[in-house]
N, C-alpha and C positions, 0 to 999 in steps of 0.2 A: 713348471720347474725349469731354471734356465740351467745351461752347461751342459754336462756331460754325464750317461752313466759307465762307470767302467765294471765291466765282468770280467774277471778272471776264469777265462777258459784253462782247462787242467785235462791234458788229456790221459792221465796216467790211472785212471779208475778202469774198472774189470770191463770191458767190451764196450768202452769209452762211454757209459753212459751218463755219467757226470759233466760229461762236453753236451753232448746229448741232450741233456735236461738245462745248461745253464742256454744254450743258443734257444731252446724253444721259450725263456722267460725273456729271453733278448728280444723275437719279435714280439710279445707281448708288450714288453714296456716302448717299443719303435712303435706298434698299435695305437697308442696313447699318446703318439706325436714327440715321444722324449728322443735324443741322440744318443743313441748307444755305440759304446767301442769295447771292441771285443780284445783282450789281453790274452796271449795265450800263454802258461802260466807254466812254462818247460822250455826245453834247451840251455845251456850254459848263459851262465852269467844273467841269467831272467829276475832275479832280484833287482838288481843293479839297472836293469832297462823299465821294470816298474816305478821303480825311485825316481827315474828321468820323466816320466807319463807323469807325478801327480807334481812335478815340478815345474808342470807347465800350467798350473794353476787354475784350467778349467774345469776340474772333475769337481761335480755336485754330489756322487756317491757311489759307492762301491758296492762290489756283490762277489761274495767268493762262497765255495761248497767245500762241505767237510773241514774248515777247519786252513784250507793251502792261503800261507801266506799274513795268515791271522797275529806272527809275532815277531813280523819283521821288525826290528829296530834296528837305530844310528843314533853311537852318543848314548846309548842307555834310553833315548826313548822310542815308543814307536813309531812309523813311517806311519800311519794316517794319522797322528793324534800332529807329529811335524808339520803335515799337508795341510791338518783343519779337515782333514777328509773323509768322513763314519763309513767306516765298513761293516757292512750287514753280512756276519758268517753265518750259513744258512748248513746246518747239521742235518746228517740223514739217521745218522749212529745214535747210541746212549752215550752221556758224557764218558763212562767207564775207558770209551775208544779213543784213543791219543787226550788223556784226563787235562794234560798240560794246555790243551787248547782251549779247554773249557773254562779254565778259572783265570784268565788274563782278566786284571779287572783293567779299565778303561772307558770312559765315556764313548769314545770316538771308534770303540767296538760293541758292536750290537751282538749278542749273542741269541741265533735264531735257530728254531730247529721246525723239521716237517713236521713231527710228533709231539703233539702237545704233553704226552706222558715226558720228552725227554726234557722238554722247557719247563716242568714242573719240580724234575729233579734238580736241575741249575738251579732256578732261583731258590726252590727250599732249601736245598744242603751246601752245595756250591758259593750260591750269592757273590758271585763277580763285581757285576751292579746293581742297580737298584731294579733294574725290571730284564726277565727273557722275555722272547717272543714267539710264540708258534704259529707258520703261515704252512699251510698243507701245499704239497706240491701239489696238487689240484689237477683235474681233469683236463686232457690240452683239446685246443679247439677240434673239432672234426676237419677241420682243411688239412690235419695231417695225415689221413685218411680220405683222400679226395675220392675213394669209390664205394665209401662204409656207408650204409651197411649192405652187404652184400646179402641176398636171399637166398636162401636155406640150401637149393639145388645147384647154386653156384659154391658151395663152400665144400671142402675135402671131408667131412665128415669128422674132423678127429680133435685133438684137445692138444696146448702148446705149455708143456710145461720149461720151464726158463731159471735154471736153476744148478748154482753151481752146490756138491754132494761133496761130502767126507765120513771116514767109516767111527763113527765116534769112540771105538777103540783104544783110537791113534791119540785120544781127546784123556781117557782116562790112564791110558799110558803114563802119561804127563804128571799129571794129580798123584799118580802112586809114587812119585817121588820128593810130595810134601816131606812135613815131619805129619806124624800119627793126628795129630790134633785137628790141622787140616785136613788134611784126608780123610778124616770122620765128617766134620763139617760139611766140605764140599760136596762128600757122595750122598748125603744123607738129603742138602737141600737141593740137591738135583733132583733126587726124587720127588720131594715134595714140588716142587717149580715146573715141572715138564705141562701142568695144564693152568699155570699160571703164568700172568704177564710180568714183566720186568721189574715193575712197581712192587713186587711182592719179594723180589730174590733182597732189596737191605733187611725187612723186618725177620722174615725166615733166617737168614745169615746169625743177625742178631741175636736171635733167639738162641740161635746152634751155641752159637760160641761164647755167649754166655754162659751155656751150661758146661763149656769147658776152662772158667775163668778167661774167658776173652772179650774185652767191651769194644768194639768197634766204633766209629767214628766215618760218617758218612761220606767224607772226601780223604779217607785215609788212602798210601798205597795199597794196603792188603784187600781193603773193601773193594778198591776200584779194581784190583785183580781177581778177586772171587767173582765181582759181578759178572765182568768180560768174561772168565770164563764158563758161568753158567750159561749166560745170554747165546754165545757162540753154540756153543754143549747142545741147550733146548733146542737152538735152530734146527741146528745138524740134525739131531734125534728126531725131531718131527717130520723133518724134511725125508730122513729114510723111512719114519712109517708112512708117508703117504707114497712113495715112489714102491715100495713095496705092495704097497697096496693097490697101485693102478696102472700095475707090469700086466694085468689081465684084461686091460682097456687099449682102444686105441688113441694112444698118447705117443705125442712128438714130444721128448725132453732134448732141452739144448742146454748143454753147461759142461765139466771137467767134472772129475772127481768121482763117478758112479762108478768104479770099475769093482766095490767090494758088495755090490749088488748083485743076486744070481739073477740073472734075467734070458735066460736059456728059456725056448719055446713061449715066449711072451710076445703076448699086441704090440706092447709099447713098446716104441722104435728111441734108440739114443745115437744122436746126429753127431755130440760133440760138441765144444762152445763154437760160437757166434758172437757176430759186432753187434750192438743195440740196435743200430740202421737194419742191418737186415732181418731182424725182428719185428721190426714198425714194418717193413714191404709187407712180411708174410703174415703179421698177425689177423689181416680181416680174412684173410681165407677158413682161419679156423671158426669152427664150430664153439669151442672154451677155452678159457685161458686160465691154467690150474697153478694160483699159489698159496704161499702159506706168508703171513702176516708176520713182519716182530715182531718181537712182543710186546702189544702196545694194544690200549684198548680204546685212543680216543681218535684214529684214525684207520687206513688203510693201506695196504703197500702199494706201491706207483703202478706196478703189474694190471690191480682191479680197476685203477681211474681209467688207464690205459685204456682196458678193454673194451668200458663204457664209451668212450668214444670212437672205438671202432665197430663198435657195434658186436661185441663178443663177451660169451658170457660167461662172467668170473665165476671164478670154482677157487673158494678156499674157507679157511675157517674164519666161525664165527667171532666176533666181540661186539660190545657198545655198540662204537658207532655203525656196525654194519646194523646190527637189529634194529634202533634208532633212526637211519637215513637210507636203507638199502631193505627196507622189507621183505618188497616183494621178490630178493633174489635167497632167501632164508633157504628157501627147497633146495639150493646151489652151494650150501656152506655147511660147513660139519667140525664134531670136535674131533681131539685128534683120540681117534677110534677106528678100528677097519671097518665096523660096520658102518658107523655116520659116514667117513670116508667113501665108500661104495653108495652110499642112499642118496648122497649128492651128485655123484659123479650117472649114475642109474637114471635119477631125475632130470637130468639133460639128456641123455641121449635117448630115454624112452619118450619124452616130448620136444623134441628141439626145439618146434615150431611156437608151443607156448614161451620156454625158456627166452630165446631170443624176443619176444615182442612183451615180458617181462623186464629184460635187458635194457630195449629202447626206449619204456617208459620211465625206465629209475635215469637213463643217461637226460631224458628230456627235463628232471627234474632236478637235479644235483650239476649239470652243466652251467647253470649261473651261481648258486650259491659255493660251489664246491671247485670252480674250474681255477683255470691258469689264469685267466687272465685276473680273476678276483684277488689269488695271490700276488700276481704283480703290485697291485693297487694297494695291499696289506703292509706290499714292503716298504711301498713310497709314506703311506701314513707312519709306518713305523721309525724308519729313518728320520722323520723330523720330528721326534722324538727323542733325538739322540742327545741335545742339550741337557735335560732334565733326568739321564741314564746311569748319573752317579750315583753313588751311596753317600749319606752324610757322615758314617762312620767312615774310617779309613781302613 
């Protein structure tokens, strides 16, 4: 591929790991012998200085996350579709998160996401253009870990949870200031949602409000409001039953927001947030690395890929694709339950020794098919596919 790739670096994500993750796809596609130049995607007037970068006419394709940047226009049209330039926006969210990014239709916009549940939702209900894309953010090489995996008597004994908390409260607060009809709706499919994946909160939704005279429409604002706010709601919620649940373990949490947690006379120690960098130094020291998954059932959160390459063993809940591609770490996952909770967390540390050399056999096996670099490779196939990305309907 001749030219240029240009990444839009944005450093304005939670403990910069958006910059984070686009710089490690950066040496991937440089791996591959391509030219990459790094945009960084903040300070004043940065519009305006990207406009000048694709006016020098050698960029062959774009890469931006979450959505930055995705609806710049001049003149009423877009600045890549002006350029001749496909930009591949690479989503980590459900579309329901800034909805306006998700339906720009345009050829010369690829609309990509890590989770293939959220690229299912785009082209079903959304339908921008004629195809989305799901490329997982993938397992990054072990050279970002140049001392993984560390042996057992070399590691602190304890579990790195990385996780920013809110008291879900503050969440229903909110909701009690619908009118009635919602307020039924939404508390009723919360319920039902807390051990289902995101794919489940339109049909439940529909269901509710149907039965209060309400038809709903899949990319309506209302929908796209109730989902965010179930999606968020379920996080939060699961996220405090398991942090309550392994106040009694010895666990490092690093994140903001745990302060409506009692965690008086408790193992688990809370540090505070932290940059992404200092997270990648510490994480091969630990023993597991405990998160909890979107809701999403045909992938993993970046946390568990992470781990894998450092040789640390993921601790979260189950779905699909873990039972499917991650077998042997099943003794390491749980529903959200105190007891599964504890029986996974119990199962590492009463075996480490097994745990971890289960660990290094699932990373020996999903590092090609699952990694960064195979993603990189997804996006370049994808991108020259950008010609054929329209819809014949308008």
């Amino acid at each position: 591929m001749a030219g240029k790739i240009l990444i839009l670096r944005w450093a304005g994500s939670a403990y910069d790991s958006l910059g984070g993750l686009l710089e490690l796809i950066a040496q991937e596609f440089a791996a591959q012998g391509l030219t990459v130049t790094l945009f960084s995607a903040d300070g004043e007037g940065w519009p305006n200085r990207l406009i000048d970068v694709l006016k020098a006419g050698d960029i062959t394709f774009a890469l931006t996350m979450s959505g930055i940047a995705t609806d710049l226009a001049v003149s009423g049209k877009l600045i890549w579709e002006a350029a001749k330039v496909p930009l591949f926006n690479w989503n980590c969210d459900h579309p329901s998160y800034f909805p306006s990014r998700h339906v720009v239709r345009n050829p010369f916009l690829l609309h990509g996401y890590v989770f293939p549940d959220h690229a299912r939702y785009n082209i079903t209900h959304l339908k921008p253009n004629g195809a989305a894309f799901a490329v997982h953010l993938g397992i990054p090489p072990r050279s970002l870990f140049p001392q993984a995996p560390l042996p057992p008597e070399s590691r602190n004994g304890r579990i790195m949870f990385t996780k920013t908390g809110r008291d879900t409260n503050e969440i229903e607060a909110t909701w009690r200031t619908y009118v009635p009809d919602l307020q039924t709706i939404v508390f009723a499919a919360a319920e039902e949602l807390f051990h289902r994946p995101t794919a489940d909160a339109l049909p439940v939704l529909r269901r509710l409000a149907e039965q209060r005279g309400i038809f709903l429409d899949a990319d309506s604002r209302l929908t796209m409001l109730l989902i965010r706010e179930l999606d968020a709601y379920t996080r939060f919620r699961r996220a405090n039953l398991v942090m309550q649940t392994v106040l009694q373990y010895p666990v490092d949490v690093f994140g903001k927001g745990w302060d409506h947690i009692a965690s008086e006379g408790a193992q688990a120690r809370f540090h505070g947030p932290a940059t992404w960098r200092a997270m990648i130094e510490q994480l091969p020291r630990y023993l597991g690395c405990l998160s909890t998954n979107p809701l999403v059932e045909d992938s993993v959160h970046d946390r568990s890929f992470f781990a894998l390459s450092a040789g640390v063993v993921p601790v979260s809940d189950s779905n699909a694709f873990s039972r499917a591609h991650m077998p042997a770490l099943e003794p390491y996952n749980f529903a959200f339950t105190r007891e599964r909770i504890e029986q996974a967390v119990d199962a590492l540390l009463t075996t480490p020794a097994e745990a971890l050399a289960r660990t290094e056999t699932t990373w020996q096996e999903l590092a090609g098919p699952f990694g960064m670099r195979r993603a990189a490779r997804q996006i370049l196939h994808f991108v020259a596919l950008h010609g054929m990305n329209a819809r014949w309907t308008a």
